[in-house]
C-alpha positions as semicolon CSV with decimal commas, in nm:
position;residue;x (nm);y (nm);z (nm)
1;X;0,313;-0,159;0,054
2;X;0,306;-0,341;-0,290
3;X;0,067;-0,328;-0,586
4;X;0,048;0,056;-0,512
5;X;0,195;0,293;-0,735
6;X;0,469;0,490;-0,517
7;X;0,589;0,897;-0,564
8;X;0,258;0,922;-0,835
9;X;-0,079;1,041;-0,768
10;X;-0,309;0,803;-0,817
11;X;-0,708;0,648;-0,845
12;X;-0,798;0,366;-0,689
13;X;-0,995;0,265;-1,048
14;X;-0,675;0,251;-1,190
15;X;-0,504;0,024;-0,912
16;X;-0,811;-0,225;-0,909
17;X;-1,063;-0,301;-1,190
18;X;-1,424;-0,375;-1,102
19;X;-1,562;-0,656;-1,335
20;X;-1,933;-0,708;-1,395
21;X;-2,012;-0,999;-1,143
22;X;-1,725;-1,029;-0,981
23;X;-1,530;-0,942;-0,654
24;X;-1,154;-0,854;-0,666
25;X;-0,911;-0,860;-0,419
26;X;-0,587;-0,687;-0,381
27;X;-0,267;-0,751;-0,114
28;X;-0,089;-0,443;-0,021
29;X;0,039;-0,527;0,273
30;X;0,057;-0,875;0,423
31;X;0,168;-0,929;0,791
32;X;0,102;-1,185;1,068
33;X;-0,025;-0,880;1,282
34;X;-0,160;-0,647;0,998
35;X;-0,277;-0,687;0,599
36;X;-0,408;-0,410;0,433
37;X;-0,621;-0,494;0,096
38;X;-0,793;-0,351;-0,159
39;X;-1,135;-0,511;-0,278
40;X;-1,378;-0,369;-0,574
41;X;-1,718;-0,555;-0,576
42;X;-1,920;-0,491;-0,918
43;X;-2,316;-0,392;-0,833
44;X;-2,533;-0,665;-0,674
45;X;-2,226;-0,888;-0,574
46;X;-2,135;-1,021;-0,197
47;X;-1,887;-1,168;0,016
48;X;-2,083;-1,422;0,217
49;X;-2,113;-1,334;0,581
50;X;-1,809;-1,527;0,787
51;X;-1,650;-1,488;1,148
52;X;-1,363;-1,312;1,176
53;X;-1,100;-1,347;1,437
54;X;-0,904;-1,041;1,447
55;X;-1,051;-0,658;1,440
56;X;-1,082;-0,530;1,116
57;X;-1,136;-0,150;0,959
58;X;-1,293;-0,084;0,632
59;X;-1,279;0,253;0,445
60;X;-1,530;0,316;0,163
61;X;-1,332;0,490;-0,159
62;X;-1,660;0,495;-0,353
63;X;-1,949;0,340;-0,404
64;X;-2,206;0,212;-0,181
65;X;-2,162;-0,156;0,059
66;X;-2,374;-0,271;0,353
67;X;-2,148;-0,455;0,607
68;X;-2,395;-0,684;0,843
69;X;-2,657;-0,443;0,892
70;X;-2,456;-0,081;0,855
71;X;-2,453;0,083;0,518
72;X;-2,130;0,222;0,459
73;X;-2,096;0,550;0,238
74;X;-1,816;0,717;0,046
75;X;-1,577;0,865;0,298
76;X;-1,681;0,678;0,573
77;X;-1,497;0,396;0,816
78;X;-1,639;0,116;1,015
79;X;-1,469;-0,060;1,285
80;X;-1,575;-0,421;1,337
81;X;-1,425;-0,611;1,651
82;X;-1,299;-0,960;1,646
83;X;-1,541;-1,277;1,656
84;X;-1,798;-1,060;1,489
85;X;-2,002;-1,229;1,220
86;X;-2,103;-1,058;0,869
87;X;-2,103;-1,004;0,549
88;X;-2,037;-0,771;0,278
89;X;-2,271;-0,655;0,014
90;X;-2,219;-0,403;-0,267
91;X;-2,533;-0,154;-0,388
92;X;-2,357;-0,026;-0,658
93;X;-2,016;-0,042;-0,762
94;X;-1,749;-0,017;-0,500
95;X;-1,432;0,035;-0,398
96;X;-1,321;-0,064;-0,046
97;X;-0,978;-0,088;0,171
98;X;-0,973;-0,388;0,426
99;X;-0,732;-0,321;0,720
100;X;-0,716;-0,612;0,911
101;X;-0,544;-0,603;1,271
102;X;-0,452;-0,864;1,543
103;X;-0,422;-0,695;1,819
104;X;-0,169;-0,725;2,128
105;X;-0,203;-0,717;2,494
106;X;-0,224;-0,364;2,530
107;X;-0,330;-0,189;2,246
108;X;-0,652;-0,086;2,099
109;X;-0,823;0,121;1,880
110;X;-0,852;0,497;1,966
111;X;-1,098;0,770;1,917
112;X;-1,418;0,617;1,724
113;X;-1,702;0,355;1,820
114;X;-1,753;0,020;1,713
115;X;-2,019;-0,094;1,452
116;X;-2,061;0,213;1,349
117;X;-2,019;0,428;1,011
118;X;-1,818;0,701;1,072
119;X;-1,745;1,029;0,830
120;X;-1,353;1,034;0,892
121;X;-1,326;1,420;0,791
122;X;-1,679;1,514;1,040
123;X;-1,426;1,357;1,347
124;X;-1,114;1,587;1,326
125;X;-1,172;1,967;1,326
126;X;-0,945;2,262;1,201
127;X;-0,764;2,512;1,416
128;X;-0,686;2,849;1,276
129;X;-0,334;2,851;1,179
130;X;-0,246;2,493;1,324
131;X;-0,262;2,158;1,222
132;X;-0,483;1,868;1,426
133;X;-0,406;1,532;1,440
134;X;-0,649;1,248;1,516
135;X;-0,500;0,896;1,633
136;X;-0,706;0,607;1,506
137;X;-0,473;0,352;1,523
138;X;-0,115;0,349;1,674
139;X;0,112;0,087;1,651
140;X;0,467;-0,059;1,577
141;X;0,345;-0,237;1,273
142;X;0,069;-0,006;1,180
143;X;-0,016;0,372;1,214
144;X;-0,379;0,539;1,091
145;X;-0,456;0,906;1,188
146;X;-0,684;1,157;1,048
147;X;-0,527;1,528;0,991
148;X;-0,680;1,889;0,930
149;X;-0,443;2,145;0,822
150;X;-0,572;2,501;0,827
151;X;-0,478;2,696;0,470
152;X;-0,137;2,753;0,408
153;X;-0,030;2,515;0,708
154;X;0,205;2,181;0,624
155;X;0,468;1,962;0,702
156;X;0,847;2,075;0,613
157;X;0,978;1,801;0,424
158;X;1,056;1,446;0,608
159;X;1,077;1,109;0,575
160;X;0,932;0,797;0,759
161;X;1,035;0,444;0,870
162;X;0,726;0,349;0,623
163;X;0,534;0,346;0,329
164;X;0,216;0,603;0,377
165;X;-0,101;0,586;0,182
166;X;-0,227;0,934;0,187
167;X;-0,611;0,970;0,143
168;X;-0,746;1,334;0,083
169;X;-1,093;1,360;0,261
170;X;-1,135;1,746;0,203
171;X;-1,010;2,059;0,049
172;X;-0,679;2,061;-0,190
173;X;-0,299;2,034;-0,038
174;X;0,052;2,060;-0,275
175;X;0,234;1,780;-0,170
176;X;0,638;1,731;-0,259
177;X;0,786;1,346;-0,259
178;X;1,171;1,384;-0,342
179;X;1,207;1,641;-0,624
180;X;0,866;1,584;-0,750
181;X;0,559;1,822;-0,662
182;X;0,186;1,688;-0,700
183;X;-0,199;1,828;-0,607
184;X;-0,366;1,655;-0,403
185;X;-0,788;1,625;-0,389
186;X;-1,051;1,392;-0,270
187;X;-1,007;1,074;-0,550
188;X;-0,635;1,132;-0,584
189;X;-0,424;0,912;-0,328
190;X;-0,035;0,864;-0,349
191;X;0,217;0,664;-0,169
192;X;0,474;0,830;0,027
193;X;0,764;0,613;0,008
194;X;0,981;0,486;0,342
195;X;1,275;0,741;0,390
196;X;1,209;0,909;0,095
197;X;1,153;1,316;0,190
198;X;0,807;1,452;0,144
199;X;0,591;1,768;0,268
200;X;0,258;1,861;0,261
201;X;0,085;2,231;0,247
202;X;-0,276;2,304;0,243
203;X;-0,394;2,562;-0,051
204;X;-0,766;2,527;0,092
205;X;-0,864;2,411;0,425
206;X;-0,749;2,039;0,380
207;X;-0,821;1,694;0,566
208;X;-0,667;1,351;0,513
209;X;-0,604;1,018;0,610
210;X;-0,306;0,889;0,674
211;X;-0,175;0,502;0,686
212;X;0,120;0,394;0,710
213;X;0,304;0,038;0,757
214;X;0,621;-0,020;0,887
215;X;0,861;-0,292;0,827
């Protein structure tokens, strides 16, 4: 992933500004099978309704956006399918991830509906002394899942064949990348770099999402 701020917790505010009047867009990722980007629309502003022809996800970081007809709230995700037709339109400042996907002979998209707004951390549910994993997406390219870790339950330290965006969707976690220890809360993303160790353990009841690319 690039114009993301790696091993360092982070705001998306201070990745992307959001200008009076004006949309912004931001590349993270850009693949012929996936992209991932980052857009902040100021209050009032729109991105005029088009057809799309791939499947694309959109998370809501903050603010408030109507996509076609479903109004799309902090925390939530909405899955739009290929050759649909809308638009985007911003009620009050915003902060929004694009993940755009072309997808293969094969696969599909797992576990929530189409055209819908979904609460991510209402869809996976905690197990007393366990962690649960949620598959959203699952790919070579491209992995999203949604995790619950019960307090004082994490992953030993690892590393990945990607970079992961974490996104904290509940609750407060301690997370470790290399030698470096951070807290982790709703607002506060980082980057877990590819093949770089990194754990995670829960001080409260804790959900997240997690993304990650691979090369």
């Amino acid at each position: 992933m690039r114009n993301l701020v790696k091993s360092e917790v982070f705001n998306i505010e201070n990745i992307i500004p959001s200008v009076k009047h004006q949309t912004i867009s931001k590349s993270l990722r850009e693949k012929s099978e996936s992209s991932l980007v980052l857009l902040s629309l100021a209050e009032g502003t729109d991105i005029s309704a088009e057809l799309y022809l791939e499947d694309k996800y959109y998370f809501l970081f903050k603010g408030r956006v109507k996509i076609g007809s479903v109004d799309l709230k902090e925390g939530e995700l909405l899955y739009c399918s290929e050759k649909t037709l809308f638009g985007i339109y911003s009620e009050k400042e915003s902060f929004l991830l694009e993940i755009t996907v072309k997808f293969k002979k094969g696969d599909k998209m797992k576990n929530i509906p189409k055209g819908e707004a979904i609460s991510l951390k209402d869809n996976v549910s905690y197990v007393e002394g366990a962690i649960s994993n949620l598959d959203i997406l699952s790919r070579k390219d491209l992995k999203m899942m949604l995790m619950a870790f019960d307090k004082g339950e994490g992953l030993n330290p690892h590393s990945a064949p990607g970079d992961a965006l974490v996104v904290p969707l509940e609750g407060e976690a301690t997370v470790t990348v290399g030698d470096k220890s951070f807290d982790l809360s709703p607002g506060r993303q980082i980057v877990f770099p590819k093949n770089i160790n990194h754990s995670v353990r829960a001080k409260t009841e804790y959900k997240m999402l997690l993304i990650m690319a691979i090369d």
